[in-house]
N, C-alpha and C positions, 0 to 999 in steps of 0.2 A: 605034812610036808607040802610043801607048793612046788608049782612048777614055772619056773619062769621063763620057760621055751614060748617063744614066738605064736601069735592061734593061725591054727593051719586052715581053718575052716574060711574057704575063699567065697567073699560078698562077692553078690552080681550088683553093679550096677541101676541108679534108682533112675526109674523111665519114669519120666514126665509126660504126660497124655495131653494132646492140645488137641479140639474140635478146630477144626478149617470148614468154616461155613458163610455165609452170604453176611453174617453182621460185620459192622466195623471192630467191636471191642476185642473177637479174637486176635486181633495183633497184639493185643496188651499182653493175652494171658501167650500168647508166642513168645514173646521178648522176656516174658517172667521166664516161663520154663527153660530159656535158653540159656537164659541167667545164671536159676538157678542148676542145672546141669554143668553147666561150665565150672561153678564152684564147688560143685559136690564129685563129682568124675561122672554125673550120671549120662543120660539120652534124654533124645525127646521122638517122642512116638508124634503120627501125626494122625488123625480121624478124618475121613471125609465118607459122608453118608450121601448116597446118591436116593432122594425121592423114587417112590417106583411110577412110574408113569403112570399116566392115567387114559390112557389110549390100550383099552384090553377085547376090543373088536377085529382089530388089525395086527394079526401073528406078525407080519415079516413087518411090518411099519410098527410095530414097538419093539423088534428083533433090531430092527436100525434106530432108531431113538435110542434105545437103551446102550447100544455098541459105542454112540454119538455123547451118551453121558459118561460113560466109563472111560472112552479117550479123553474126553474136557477134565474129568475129574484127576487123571492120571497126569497130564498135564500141570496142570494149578499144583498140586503135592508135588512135582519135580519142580517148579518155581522156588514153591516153599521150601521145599530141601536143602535147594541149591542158599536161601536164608541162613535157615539154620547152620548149615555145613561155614557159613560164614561168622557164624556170632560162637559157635563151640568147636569148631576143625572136629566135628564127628560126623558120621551121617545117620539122619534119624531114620525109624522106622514108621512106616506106612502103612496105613488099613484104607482098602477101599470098600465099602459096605454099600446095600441095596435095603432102603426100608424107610421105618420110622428111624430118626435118629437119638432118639431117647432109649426106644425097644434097641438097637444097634449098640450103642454108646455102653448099656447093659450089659450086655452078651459080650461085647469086647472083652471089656474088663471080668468080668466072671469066668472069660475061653483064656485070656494070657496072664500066669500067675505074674512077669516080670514085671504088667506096670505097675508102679508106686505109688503114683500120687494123679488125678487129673484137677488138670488145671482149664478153668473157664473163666473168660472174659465177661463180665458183668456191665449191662449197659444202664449207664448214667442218666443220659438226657431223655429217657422214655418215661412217660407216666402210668405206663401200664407196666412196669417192673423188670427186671435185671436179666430178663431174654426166658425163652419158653425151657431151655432146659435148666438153666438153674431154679428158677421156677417150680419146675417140675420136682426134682432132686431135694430143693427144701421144703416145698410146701408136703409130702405125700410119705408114701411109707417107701418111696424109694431110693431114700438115704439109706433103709435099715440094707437094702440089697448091696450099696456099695460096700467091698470090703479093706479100698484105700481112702487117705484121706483126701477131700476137696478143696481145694485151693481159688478162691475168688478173688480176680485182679477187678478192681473195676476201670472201664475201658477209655475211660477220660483221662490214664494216667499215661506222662509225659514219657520217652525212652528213659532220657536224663532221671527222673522221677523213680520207674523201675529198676536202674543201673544204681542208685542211690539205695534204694529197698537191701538190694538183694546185694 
């Protein structure tokens, strides 16, 4: 016998992971994932990994450096929010990290079972290759560590061009 009752077992939401870093191309994979959340009912998480200083002589002068990047950081993510909260009416969620952002990027997604999927912007016009952390992710054994899948926008792509994709 079957049962044709409704499934009760309630999906969460597919979080899209977007790195917010110094290259250009992350806007692409921004505008993908917002896309793509907007179509799916998901989220969009946002990463930004603050470098740890390099001033380790001076306690209270990288006690203020670092307070000085963590405001700047926090800042730029509420910019971007305020994006996102315009291309999907959600508000996305926010990780501020201290490190390598590969080692970070890692540990993210291994500490929050809810994100789905990360998305990185791929840069084009370089000849040294599609930015250090895709780079990283494909060339190494630290694909086998991720356990969603990776989504490559490459960053030469138009909004028009993404909004057509997705």
């Amino acid at each position: 016998m079957t049962d044709n009752a409704p499934e009760t077992k309630h999906e969460l939401p597919r979080i899209f992971l977007v790195v917010v870093d110094d290259s250009e191309e992350w806007r692409a994979a921004l505008r993908y994932a917002c896309r793509r959340a907007q179509h799916t009912g998901g989220r969009v998480a946002l990463l930004h990994v603050i470098s740890p200083s390099e001033i380790q002589h001076w306690g209270a002068i990288e006690d203020v450096l670092r307070e000085e990047a963590r405001h700047e950081a926090e800042q730029r993510l509420q910019r971007v929010a305020r994006e996102v909260n315009q291309l999907t009416g959600t508000i996305p969620i926010l990780h501020i990290r201290e490190g390598a952002a590969r080692d970070e990027l890692l540990a993210l997604i291994a500490e929050e079972p809810s994100i789905s999927v990360l998305v990185l912007g791929a840069d084009t016009a370089s000849s040294s290759g599609p930015g250090p952390l895709i780079q990283y992710l494909t060339s190494s054994k630290a694909i086998a560590r991720l356990r969603i899948p990776l989504t490559i926008v490459p960053g030469n792509l138009t909004a028009d061009a993404i909004d057509a994709l997705t």
